[in-house]
Each structure stands twice: as structure tokens, then as C-alpha cells.
C-alpha positions, 0 to 999 in steps of 0.5 A: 122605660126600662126593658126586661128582656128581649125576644124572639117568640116561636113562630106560629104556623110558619107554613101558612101563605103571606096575606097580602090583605094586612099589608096593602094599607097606609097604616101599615106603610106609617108602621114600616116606616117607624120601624125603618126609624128606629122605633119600637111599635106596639098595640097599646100606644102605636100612632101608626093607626093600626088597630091589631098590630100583631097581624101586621107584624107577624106578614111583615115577618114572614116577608123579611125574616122572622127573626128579624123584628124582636119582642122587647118586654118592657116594665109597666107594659101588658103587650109586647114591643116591636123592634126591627133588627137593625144589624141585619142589612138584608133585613131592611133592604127588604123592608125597604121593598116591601114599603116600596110594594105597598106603596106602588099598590096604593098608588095603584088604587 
């Protein structure tokens, strides 16, 4: 896999609310926790079960930071990869949170 740039896109419609709604299911606790290991997420071979990843992705942006996952272009590849920042301490503490919000939801329900 060789990867041809990584990057940050601009942010769109950065004043809009989180919605709760692309976050609050198991799909995207498995996505969470990929990225917490280290792994690159995307749309095309993702095994997290999310079918539009980008949504999740872009909630889960605005709640940790957005310059805190980055966009890695990789050859052979139409859609982009997902990599968390892992140098950025608070950036994974957060996540962790938002793991930890999504999971007590669930055990709610």
C-alpha cells in the first residue's frame, strides 16, 4: 500500500450542531475503536459496518477536533483513508469519551 499524501480537507459548515444520530450506533463504536488502534478506516473496505463512513467521521471530528483524524490518499484507491492523530494526547482521551458516551447510550436502550 503505498500512500501519496496525507491531509486535512477543509472543514465544511464548521458552525453546524453535532447530530447525535450518526453516532449512537454499534458500527461506529467498532469504528472508534479501530481507529483507537491504529488503523486506517475507509468506505470502500471498512469492517466496521458502517455504510456511509463519511458521516460518522466528520461527527466524530467535531467532537475531538478536526484536525485530529487525517485524510491519507493511498494509490489504487478512489476514496480517501481515515487515520486518528495519534500524537495528540487529548485527541484520544477524547475519543475515548465519546466511546464511553456511546456505549453507556446503548446500554441504555
Amino acid at each position: 500500500m503505498k500512500v501519496i499524501k496525507r491531509y486535512l480537507p477543509k472543514p465544511k459548515f464548521p458552525g453546524t450542531p453535532l447530530d447525535w444520530k450518526y453516532l449512537r450506533t454499534k458500527e461506529v463504536l467498532c469504528l472508534i475503536q479501530k481507529l483507537l488502534d491504529g488503523e486506517m478506516v475507509n468506505q470502500v473496505n471498512n469492517n466496521c459496518g458502517v455504510s456511509k463512513i463519511t458521516n460518522a467521521i466528520s461527527h466524530i471530528r467535531k467532537y475531538i477536533g478536526y484536525e485530529n483524524i487525517v485524510n491519507v490518499r493511498v494509490e489504487g484507491l478512489k476514496c480517501d483513508l481515515y487515520e486518528l492523530d495519534k500524537s495528540n494526547k487529548k485527541a484520544v482521551e477524547k475519543l475515548k469519551e465519546l466511546r464511553d458516551i456511546i456505549k453507556a447510550h446503548l446500554k441504555a436502550f
